[in-house]
Each structure stands twice: as C-alpha cells, then as structure tokens.
N, C-alpha and C positions, 0 to 999 in steps of 0.2 A: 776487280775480282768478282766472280760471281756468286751470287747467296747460294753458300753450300747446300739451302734446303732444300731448292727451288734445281740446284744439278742434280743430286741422286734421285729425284723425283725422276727424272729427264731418263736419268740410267736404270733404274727399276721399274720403270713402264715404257721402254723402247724394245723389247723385246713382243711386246704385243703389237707396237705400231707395226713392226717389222712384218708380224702375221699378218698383220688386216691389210697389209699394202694391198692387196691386189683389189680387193672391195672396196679401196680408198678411192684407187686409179679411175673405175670403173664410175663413182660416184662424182669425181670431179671431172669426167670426163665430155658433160657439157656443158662447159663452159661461155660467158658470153660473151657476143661477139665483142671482138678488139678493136679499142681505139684506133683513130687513122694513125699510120705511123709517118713520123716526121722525117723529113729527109734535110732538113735545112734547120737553121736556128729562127726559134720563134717565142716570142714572150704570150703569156698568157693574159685572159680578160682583166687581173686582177692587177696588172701594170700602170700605174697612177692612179688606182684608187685608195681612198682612206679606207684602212683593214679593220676589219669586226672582229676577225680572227685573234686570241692572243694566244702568249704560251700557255702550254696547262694541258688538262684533261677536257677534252671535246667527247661529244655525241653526234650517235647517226644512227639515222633507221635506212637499213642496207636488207633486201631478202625479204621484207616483211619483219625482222629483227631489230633490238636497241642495242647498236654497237658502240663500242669507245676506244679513243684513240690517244695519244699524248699527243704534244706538237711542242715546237721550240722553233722560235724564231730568232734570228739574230738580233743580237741587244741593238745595234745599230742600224738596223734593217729601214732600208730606204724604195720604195712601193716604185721607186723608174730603177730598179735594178733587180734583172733579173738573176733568183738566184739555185744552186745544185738544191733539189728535192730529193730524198736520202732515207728510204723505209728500214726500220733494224727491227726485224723480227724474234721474240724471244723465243725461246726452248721451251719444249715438253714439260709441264710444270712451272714454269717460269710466266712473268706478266710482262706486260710494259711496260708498268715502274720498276721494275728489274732492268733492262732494258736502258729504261733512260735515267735513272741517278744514277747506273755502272754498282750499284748493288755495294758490296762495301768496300769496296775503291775510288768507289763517289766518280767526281764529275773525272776526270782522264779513262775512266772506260764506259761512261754515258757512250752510250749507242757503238759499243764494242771498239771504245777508244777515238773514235772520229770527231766527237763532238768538239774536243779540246784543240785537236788537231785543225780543224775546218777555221776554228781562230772570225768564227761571226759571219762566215762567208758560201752556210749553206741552211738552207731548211731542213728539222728533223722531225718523222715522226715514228712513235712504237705503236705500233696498233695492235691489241687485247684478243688474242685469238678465244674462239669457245670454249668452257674447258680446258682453257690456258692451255690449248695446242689450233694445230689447222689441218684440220680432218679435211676442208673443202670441201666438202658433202657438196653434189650438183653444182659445183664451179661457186659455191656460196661466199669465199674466202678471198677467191679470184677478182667476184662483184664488189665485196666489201673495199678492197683497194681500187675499183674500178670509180665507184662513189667517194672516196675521201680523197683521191685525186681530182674528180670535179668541183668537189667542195674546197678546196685549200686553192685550188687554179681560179675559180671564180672570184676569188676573195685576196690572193698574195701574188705578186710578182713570180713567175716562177720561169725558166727556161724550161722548156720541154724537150729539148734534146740532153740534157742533161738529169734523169732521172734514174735512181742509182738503187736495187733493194740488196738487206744482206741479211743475214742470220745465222744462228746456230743449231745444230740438232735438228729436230722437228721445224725452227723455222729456218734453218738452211733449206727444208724441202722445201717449205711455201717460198722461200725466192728461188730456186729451181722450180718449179712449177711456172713462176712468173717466168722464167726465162725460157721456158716452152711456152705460154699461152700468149705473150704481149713481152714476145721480141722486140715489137716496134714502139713499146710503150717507152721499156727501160733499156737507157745507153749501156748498163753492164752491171752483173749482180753479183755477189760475191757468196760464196757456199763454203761454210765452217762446221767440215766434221758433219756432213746433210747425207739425206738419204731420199730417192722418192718415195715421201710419206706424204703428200699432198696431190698427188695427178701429174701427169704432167701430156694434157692436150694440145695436140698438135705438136711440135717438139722437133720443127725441121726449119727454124728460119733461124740466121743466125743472131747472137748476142753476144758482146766481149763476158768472157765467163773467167774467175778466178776460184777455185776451189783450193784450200785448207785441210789437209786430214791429217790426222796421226795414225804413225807407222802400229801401238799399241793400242790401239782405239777396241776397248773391248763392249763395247753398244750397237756402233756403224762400222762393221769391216772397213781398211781402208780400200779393201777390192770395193766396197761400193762407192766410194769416191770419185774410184779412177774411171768409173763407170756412167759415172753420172757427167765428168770431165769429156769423156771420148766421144758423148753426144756431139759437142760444140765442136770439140777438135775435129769432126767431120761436118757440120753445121759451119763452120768458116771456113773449112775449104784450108786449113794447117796441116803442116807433114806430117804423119802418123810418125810418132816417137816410141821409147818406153824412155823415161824420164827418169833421170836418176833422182834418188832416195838416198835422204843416212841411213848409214847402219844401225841397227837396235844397240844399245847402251851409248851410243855418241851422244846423247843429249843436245844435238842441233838439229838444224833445217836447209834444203836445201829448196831454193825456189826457180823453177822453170818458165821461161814464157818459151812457146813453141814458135819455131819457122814458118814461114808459107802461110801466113794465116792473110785470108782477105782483107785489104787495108782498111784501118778503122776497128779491126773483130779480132781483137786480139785471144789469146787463152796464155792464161797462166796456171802453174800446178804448185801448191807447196807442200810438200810434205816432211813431217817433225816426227820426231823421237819424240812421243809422248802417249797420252790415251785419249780419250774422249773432254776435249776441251776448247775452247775456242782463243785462249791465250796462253800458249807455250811460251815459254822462255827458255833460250839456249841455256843449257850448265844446270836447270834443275829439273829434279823427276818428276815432280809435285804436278798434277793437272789441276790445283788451286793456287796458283800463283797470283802475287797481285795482277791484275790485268794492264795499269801501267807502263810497267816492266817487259810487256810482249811485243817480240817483233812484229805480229801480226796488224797492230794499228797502224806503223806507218808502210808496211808495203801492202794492205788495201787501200789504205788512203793514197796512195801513189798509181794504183793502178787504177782508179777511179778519177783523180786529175788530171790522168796524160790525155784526158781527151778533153780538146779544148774548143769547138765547134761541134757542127749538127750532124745530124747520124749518119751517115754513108747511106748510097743507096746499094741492096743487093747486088749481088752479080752474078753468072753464072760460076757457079764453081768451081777453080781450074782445075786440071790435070795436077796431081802431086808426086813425086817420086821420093819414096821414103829415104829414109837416110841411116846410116848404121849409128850415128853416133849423135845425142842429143844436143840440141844449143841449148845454150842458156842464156841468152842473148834476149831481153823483150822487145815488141812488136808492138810500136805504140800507132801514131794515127795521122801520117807512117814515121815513126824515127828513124833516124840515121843511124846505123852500127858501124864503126871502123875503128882502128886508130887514128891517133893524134900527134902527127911528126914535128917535131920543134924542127923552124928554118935553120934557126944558129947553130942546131948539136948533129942534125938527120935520124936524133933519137927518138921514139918515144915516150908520151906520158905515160908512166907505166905504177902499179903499185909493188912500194917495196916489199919483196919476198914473198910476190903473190900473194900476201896475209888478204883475209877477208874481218880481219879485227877491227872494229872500231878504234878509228884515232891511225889506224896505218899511213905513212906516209906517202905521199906522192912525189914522184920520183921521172927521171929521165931517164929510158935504159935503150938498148941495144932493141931494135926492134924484130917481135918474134911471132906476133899474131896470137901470142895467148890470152887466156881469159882474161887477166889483171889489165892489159892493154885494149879491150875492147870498149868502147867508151862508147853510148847509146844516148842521141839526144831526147829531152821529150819535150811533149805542149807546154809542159808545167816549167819549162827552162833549166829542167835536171840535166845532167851530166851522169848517169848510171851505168855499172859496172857491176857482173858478179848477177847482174840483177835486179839488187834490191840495196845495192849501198849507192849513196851519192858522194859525188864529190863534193867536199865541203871546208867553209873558212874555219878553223879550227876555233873555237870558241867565238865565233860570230866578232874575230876581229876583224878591225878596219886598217890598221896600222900598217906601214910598208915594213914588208917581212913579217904577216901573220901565216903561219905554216897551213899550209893545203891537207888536206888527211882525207879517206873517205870514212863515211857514216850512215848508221840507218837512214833512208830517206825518210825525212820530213816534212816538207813543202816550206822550211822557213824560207829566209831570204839568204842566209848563207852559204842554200845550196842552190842559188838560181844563178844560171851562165848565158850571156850573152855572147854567140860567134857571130864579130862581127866580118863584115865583105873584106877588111884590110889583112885578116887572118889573127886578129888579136881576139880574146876571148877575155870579156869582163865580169870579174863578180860582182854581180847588182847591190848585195848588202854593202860593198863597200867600197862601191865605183873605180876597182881597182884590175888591173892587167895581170892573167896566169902569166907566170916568170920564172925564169930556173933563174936561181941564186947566183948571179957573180958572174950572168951570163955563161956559167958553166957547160962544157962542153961533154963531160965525161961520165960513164956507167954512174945512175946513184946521186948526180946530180942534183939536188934536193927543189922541187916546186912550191915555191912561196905566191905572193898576191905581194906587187907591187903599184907606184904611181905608172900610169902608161905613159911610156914616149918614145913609142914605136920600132923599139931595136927590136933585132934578129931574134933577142934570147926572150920576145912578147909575141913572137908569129907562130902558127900553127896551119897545119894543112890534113887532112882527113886522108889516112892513107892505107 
C-alpha cells in the first residue's frame, strides 16, 4: 500500500501539474538524442564482470546535477546471466524509498508489486525525481535515466532488449514520456493512473504500452488515460477500439489487449472502478488498499514477461479496419488465440459458467467460440483467458487428479503449459498431462492434471 502521506500530497498538487503541462511539454521538449535501439538480444559490458554495484542507494551527477537512485539486485545474481532491467517511478510527492520498500505493505508492493513477483529474476531500480516529482525540465529526467542505464549496463549483466519502466501519477508520466522519447530503449512501460506531466518528445515510434486508470479517478480524468493509450494504439498499427469499462459502483476491472497490433507491440488497457490509485482491488472502494491484494501486480508483471526475446524491428504500419466490437483477447509476441478441442470428447476447454472467479473450474463443454474458451498462449508458457487469468494447478499440486481452475496470472510454475507436437499439453510444475477425468466425454466434464500416457482424453488441437 502506498504512504498515505506521500498520496494526497500526489492529489493536492496534481491540479497545478495539470496547469503547467503545457510549459512542462515545451521544456522537455529537447530531449537527448536516443540510444541505438536494439533489434536482437544482446547482453551488456557488464556480463562477466565482478559488480562494484550493490543493492542500496546509488549516486550520479546527471545535467550538471547530484542525482540518486535505489537499486536491488537479485540475491542470487549471477554476472554471465543476463537479466529484465525494471525502472518504478514514484508519484508526485512520493520518493524512491516509497517506491521500493512498497511503503507499508513492505516488500509484496516494493516497485508496485513486481519485486516479489520477479522471484530474484530481474534488476530493480527507483530513481528520486527533483522535488520528488519529474518536471523534465530540457529533457533533464530523460538524461538522468539515460546515465543510470549507462552506469548499471557497464557495471551488471543486463539484457537490453528486455528493459521495462512503470510508474504512478506524476511518474506514470515520466514513463510515458520514456515511451515517446526512447521507444527503442525500453521493450514496454506500463502507465498507472499518468497523465502527460513530463513531455513527451517525439511520440511516433512504437512501444508495447499498458495503461491502468480508474473509472473515478478525481486527480487524472480517466479521459486522460485513454488518451495517452490511443497514442500507441495508433503507434503499433492496432484496430481502433472503444474498450469496454465496468460500470461505476461494480467494484472490478476489466482488461483489454487490443487486435491488430504490430507483432511484438502489443497495447493493453485496464480499467477499474476506483479513483486515483495504482492498486485497486476488485470488491473494495478504498483507493488505499493494501497493495498486495491488487490485481494490478500480476497482470503487469505478465504483460511484461510475455516478451521473451529481442525487440521487433519496425514496420510499416498496416492498413486497419476497425471493428464494432472489442477483443479482449492479448497480443503477445505473437501468441496464439483459439480454442482448445479435446480429440476424445470434440469438446472444448472451456471455463465453467463463464465465471472469471478465481478458483473457477476448467471444464469441457460444447464448443461455441466465447470468451471462457478462447485460450491465448504466451512466451512466459501461460495459458490466458479473459485476459489476465491463467490456467492454473490448483494449489500448485502435483498429484494425479489435482483440479485445473483459472487464476490471476502469476508467472509461478503452476501456471506454465507446455503444447507439445503429439497434441498433449504438460503442466511444468508437475510434469503432468491436461486430462478430462474418466476420459469423460460429456458437457461439464471436469479437467484435472494427470500422469501422461498418451490417450485420446490427453490430446488437444487448436481450433
């Protein structure tokens, strides 16, 4: 959750950033010039050298300025493994170490939930905006990340097609701005409830983009959102949508990835029943909830894993032809969207009663092409549906006959699915074959995780 003190600060001086945008725009508007951008996977200088670097509070003189930054490196961190580099910019009034302890929800919302989630397996850092915001005055904010990515690449193993910023509020704009000015730096940034309050130079190449808002957001309309969103959706060359939204008093979310989008450049949209917050939770009103509790950690952290190689190269923009009715279907780098027809029944994987509830069962039904049956693979070896649930071992068992159910994506091992060429589909956490029970043929059929041995009621086909 985030230090109450450190949000209404955010909220009672967002109404001036909002004025001054346009003097901000104009001030970060020379920006300097951009790294080369990568088109292939590439490890940086800092791959087999012994690191000087440790976790903590770092220094740099960036602009003529003494800037500072957090860092966190994985406890296990091995210098011949390249590994995601991960900026979490804090809000308006907020610092870095807000940022990165997750404020008093401690380490599960450290860098807005990911830290926990990443499980040792990325580089984090919070970098101290001036005035504990990012005005980018002459691109200054831009430079300052432009230096601590030199400095952390010289020094740490790091993938450079894998670099990722996000933030809330005020620094949801500085990673909007980053996703206008050094497209080619960062593979996809994620924007929580942001506004352009930071510049945003240049602003025409694409970036996989996920933007966050609430429907009650009384700081950043969520019209600035959508707004900030429709940049990219025409920047990757995506079907122009209008995306569906809860209704005000439902207390959920619903989350969009759009169609069409140039492969590799995905856009996703989520928007919640709430106000001005970066960690909503379905079923409450509160925009201080603990930040644990928020769906938003694992479906950024999911829309940030599905990319599992080096950045695409542009393309020319295709021809789009909008479409009257939204998907909701994500666009990973490229996944597969279909169904999933069992040989033995001609049914398929379906979730029961369309539920989108945690723990809903997977099920074999009658096949009809609706959303519960649309199953999307990704890099990260998900199985997603709806979106943002994975198919998963129900309590990460191993045992023949542990029930199937879907859940918020995670990236554990419960929810990674191997399709393999023979049409069987293994769950990796427990080396075991998706099964309808009892070789079942009929509506409702229930899908468990058995031993594989290759029958009809263990084959699947994409259809």
């Amino acid at each position: 959750m985030l230090r109450n003190r450190s949000l209404f600060t955010a909220i009672a001086t967002a109404a001036v950033l909002v004025l001054t945008t346009s003097a901000q725009m104009a001030l970060g508007a020379s920006a300097p010039t951009s790294h080369t951008g990568q088109s292939a996977l590439a490890a940086t200088a800092g791959c087999g050298k012994t690191p000087t670097l440790r976790s903590g509070s770092q220094s740099i003189t960036t602009s003529g300025k003494n800037r500072n930054f957090i860092l966190r490196i994985p406890d296990n961190y091995n210098n011949n493994t390249p590994y995601r580099l991960i900026f979490g910019f804090h809000w308006n009034g907020g610092t870095a170490n807000d940022v990165d302890s997750g404020g008093t929800s401690g380490y599960p919302w450290s860098y807005y939930g990911l830290r926990a989630l990443s499980n040792n397996t990325s580089i984090f850092v919070a970098p101290q905006g001036l005035n504990n915001g990012w005005a980018n005055s002459g691109g200054e904010d831009t430079t300052f990340v432009d230096d601590m990515i030199k400095r952390i690449e010289a020094d740490l193993c790091v993938e450079t097609s894998q670099r990722f910023a996000m933030g809330f509020s005020y620094g949801g704009g500085m990673s909007y701005s980053l996703a206008c000015n050094r497209a080619t730096v960062f593979r996809a940034v994620a924007v929580y409830s942001g506004g352009q309050l930071s510049g945003c130079s240049g602003g025409t190449e694409p970036v996989a983009y996920i933007g966050l808002h609430g429907l009650r957001d009384p700081v950043l309309n969520i019209s600035t959102g959508r707004s900030l969103r429709d940049r990219f959706v025409r920047n990757n060359g995506c079907t122009a949508q209008n995306p569906p939204e809860p209704a005000q008093g439902s207390l959920t979310h619903i989350v969009t990835y759009y169609s069409g989008c140039r492969a590799g450049y995905p856009v996703a949209w989520a928007a919640f029943d709430a106000g001005h917050t970066p960690n909503p939770s379905d079923g409450k009103s509160g925009d201080f909830e603990p930040g644990e509790n928020s769906w938003t950690r694992p479906v950024v952290w999911s829309f940030f894993t599905q990319f599992g190689g080096g950045n695409p190269s542009p393309s020319p923009t295709p021809t789009v032809t909008p479409t009257a009715t939204p998907t909701v279907t994500p666009t990973g780098n490229p996944p597969a969207t279909s169904a999933l027809k069992g040989a033995g029944s001609g049914r398929c994987l379906d979730v029961n009663g369309a539920s989108q509830t945690n723990g809903a069962q997977a099920q074999i039904w009658d096949c009809n092409g609706q959303a519960n049956q649309r199953w999307t693979t990704t890099s990260a070896g998900e199985l997603r549906v709806y979106g943002n649930k994975c198919l998963d071992v129900s309590g990460a068992g191993t045992a023949d006959g542990a029930s199937v159910v879907i859940w918020d994506c995670n990236g554990q091992n419960n929810q990674k699915w191997r399709l393999n060429t023979d049409g069987s589909i293994t769950a990796v956490g427990a080396n075991k074959c998706l099964d309808v029970s009892g070789s079942g043929t009929a509506n409702g059929a229930k899908v468990h995780i058995w031993t594989c041995h290759g029958g009809a009621n263990q084959k699947w086909a994409r259809a």
